[in-house]
Each structure stands twice: as C-alpha cells, then as structure tokens.
N, C-alpha and C positions, 0 to 999 in steps of 0.2 A: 286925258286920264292919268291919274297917278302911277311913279313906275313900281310903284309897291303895291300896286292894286294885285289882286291874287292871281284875276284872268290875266292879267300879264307875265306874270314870270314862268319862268323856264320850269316844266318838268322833268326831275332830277332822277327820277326811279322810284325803286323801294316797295314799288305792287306790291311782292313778295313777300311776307317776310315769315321767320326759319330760325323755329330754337325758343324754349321757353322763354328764357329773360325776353329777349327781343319780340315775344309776342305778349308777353305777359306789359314793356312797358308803351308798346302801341294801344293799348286797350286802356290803360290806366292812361296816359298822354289825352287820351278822346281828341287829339287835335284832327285827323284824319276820319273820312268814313270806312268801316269797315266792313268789308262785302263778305266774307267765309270766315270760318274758323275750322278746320279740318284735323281730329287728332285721333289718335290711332288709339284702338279698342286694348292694346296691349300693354298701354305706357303703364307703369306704374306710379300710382297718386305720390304726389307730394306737393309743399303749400303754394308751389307757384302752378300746379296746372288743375288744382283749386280753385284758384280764386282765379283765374282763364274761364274757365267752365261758367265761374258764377257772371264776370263779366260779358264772355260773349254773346249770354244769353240765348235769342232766334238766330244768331250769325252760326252757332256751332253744328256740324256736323262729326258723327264718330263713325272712322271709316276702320278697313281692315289694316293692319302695318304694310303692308303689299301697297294698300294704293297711297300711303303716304311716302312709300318710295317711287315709286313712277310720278308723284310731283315736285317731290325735292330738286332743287338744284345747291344744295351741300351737301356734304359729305356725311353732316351728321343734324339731322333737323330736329332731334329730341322729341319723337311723335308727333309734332302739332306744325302747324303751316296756317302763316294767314294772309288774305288775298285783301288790300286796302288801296285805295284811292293815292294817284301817286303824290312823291313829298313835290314839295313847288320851289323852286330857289328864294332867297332871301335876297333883297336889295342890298348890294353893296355901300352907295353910301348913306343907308341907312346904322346898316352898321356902324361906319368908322364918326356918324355923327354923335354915337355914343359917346359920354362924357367917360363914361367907366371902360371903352372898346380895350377889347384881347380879344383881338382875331386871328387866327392861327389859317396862315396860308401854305399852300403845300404846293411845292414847285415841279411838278413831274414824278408826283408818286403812281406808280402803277400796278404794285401790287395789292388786289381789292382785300388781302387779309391786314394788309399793312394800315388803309384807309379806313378802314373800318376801327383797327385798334385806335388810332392818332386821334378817330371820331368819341372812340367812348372814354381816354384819357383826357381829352383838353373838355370834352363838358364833366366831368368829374374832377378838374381843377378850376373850374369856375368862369370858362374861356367862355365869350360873347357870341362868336361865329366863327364861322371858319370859312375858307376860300378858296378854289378849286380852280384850275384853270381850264378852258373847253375841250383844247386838244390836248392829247397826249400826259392824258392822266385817268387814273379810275376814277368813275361814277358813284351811283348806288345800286349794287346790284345787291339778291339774297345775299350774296358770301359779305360783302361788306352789312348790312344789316346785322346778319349775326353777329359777325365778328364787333361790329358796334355794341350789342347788348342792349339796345333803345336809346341810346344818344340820339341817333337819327331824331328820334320823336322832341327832344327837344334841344338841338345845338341847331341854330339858323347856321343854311348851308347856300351862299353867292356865287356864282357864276362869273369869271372875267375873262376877257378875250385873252390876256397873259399877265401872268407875275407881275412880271418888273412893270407894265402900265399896271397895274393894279396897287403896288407900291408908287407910285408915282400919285395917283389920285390919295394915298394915304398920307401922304405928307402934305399934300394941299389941305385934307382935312384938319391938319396937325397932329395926326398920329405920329411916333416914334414910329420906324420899321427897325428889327434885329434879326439877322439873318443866323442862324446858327450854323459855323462853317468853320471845323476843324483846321482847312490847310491855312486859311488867312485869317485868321480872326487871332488879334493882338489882347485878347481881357481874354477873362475867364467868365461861363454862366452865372457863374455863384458871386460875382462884383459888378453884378448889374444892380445899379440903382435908378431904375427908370419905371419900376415894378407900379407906381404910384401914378403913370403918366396913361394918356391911352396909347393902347399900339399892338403894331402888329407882329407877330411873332411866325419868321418865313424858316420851314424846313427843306431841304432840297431831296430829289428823286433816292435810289434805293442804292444806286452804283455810283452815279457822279458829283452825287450833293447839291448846292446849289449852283445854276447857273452863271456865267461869267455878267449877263448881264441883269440878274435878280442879282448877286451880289453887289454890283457896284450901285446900286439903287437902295440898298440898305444905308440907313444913317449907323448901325455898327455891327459888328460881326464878333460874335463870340464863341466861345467853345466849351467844350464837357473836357474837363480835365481827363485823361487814358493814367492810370496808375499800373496797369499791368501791359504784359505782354499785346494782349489784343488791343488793333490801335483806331478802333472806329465801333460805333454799334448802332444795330437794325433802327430805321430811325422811327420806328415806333417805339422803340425804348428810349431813342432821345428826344422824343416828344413826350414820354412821360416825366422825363426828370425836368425837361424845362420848363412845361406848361405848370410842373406842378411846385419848382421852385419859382417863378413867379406867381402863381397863388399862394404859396407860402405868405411869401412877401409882400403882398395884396393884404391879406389877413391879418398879418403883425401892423402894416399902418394902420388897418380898424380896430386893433384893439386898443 
C-alpha cells in the first residue's frame, strides 16, 4: 500500500476546532467531515458567522453561551465550536518531491500559540508544507487551530521522527535546507538567492533556536538583521518575515 494512502498516515489532531475564522475556513476547505457546529444563542451576527450558519447547514446546533463555555478549550472561542474528523499527516517525501517545495520545518517549537501562528503565516506566504517533529514539539490542538485561523485546513502538515533526519532525506531530494540562526549564520535573510530552488526553510524552538545538530545539516544559515536594541524575535515573527521574504522572491521570479 502506498505511504500516502490516507488510512495510513498519522493522526495529527485538530477534532476541535475554536473561533470563527478557524471554523468559518474548515467548512469552506470541505476537506474534512464535519460532525457539530455549536454557536451560541448570544453571538452577535456578522458576515463570517453568516455564512457558518449557511454552510453548516444539519451540522449546526445553537446552544446557550454557558455551554459553549464548558466546551471550549480557548480562552476565547468567539461563540461557535466545531467537532471534525481529525487532520491526517501529509507524506514527507511527498512533499520535498515537489518541484516548486517550501517547506517549513520547525525544530522544537512548543509553544501551540507560536505553531499555530508559523502555521497561518507560511500558508499565507505561499509555503508547500510544513514539518513537525514527533517528539518534543506542539501538535494540533484547539489553541493551535485558532491561532492558525484555517491554515490547518490547507497547509499539508508531515510527521518525522527528527529534524536534522529529516533535512538529511531533503537534500537527498535536492532540496536546499536554510536554517535561520542568528548566533551562526554568516549572510543575511534578505541575500538569499535560492528563493527560485525547492527547499526547506528550518526554524529552531522558542529559547534555544536551532539545534547544534539541525544546524550543521543545513546547507546555509542565515539571519534577520536586529537594528535596535532588542537582539532576537518570537519566532513566530521570524517565520513571518522569512516565509514571507521568500514568497516575495518566489513571486518577482513569476512575474
């Protein structure tokens, strides 16, 4: 059987999910079955829990705001909750046999608001997949869902037993791997010309960056220029400037 068959791959999470955008783009995505739509009698209408209503059709339920707080697991679930069929992992080299591959691997992120962001900036820069390692890293939980905003529903999300093997089989592919890493990286983000190649684009954990050995498994390492005082940033923010300078540069070659 093929390893991209669906009954094969890994369940990722994401039953849940929490927060209009993020149920508004589970429903419009239709990639998933959706079992509930639950939103609370109180919400006030506007055009995203509109067109929820018209989409969920028999899935919806309008319950009291009480009991959409006894099912939330956020903080802030924007009256509506929906219960779907979990996400399934995506074949790694599947992906990296992409001719066009940006995949974006995260090397021991643990924070699920950080994964979540990283998730809805690199599919909103045009990223192919993205990479997650088994252990010691966040999954797909509600918090990540929301804080994704529906990326989950369409960024393919792989499974690898660790990073640096996982950059290891990208270079077999012929992917570039760039690790982005302040304390060693000799260039700058913004003098990457490799925008045009496939590859993979590795971020490191929250405190320690990239690992010693995801870094030396990178073919280069570069860095976000610090112009002020502050000398590092949350690396969900530098997953948005990288991801999104190389789609920049993705873009200016197609035009």
């Amino acid at each position: 059987m093929a390893s991209s068959n669906r009954s094969t791959r890994e369940a990722l999470g994401g039953e849940q999910v929490e927060g209009r955008r993020a149920v508004l783009e589970l429903l419009r995505a239709g990639r998933r079955s959706v079992r509930s739509v639950v939103m609370s009698s109180s919400s006030r209408d506007d055009p995203a829990l509109v067109e929820i209503r018209e989409l969920a059709a028999g899935a919806l339920k309008i319950v009291d705001a009480d009991r959409i707080d006894v099912l939330a697991r956020t903080d802030v679930p924007q009256g509506v909750i929906a219960t779907a069929a979990p996400l399934r992992s995506a074949d790694f080299d599947d992906l990296l046999s992409d001719p066009a591959a940006f995949v974006v691997a995260l090397d021991g992120v643990t924070d699920p608001r950080n994964l979540g962001a990283v998730l809805r900036v690199a599919e909103t820069a045009g990223a192919t997949g993205l990479v997650l390692p088994r252990h010691r890293s966040a999954h797909v939980t509600p918090v990540v869902a929301k804080a994704a905003a529906g990326a989950i529903e369409y960024l393919p999300i792989a499974i690898a037993g660790g990073i640096p093997n996982a950059l290891e089989r990208a270079r077999r592919a012929g992917c570039w791997t760039i690790g982005l890493d302040a304390s060693a990286a000799d260039r700058s983000l913004f003098d990457l010309d490799l925008a045009d190649q496939p590859l993979v684009l590795v971020l490191g954990s929250e405190g320690r960056g990239l690992a010693r050995l995801t870094g030396a498994r990178c073919d280069v390492l570069v860095s976000i220029p610090m112009r002020g005082a502050i000398e590092s940033l949350n690396v969900s923010a530098a997953a948005a400037l990288a991801c999104h300078e190389i789609g920049r540069r993705r873009a200016a070659l197609r035009s």
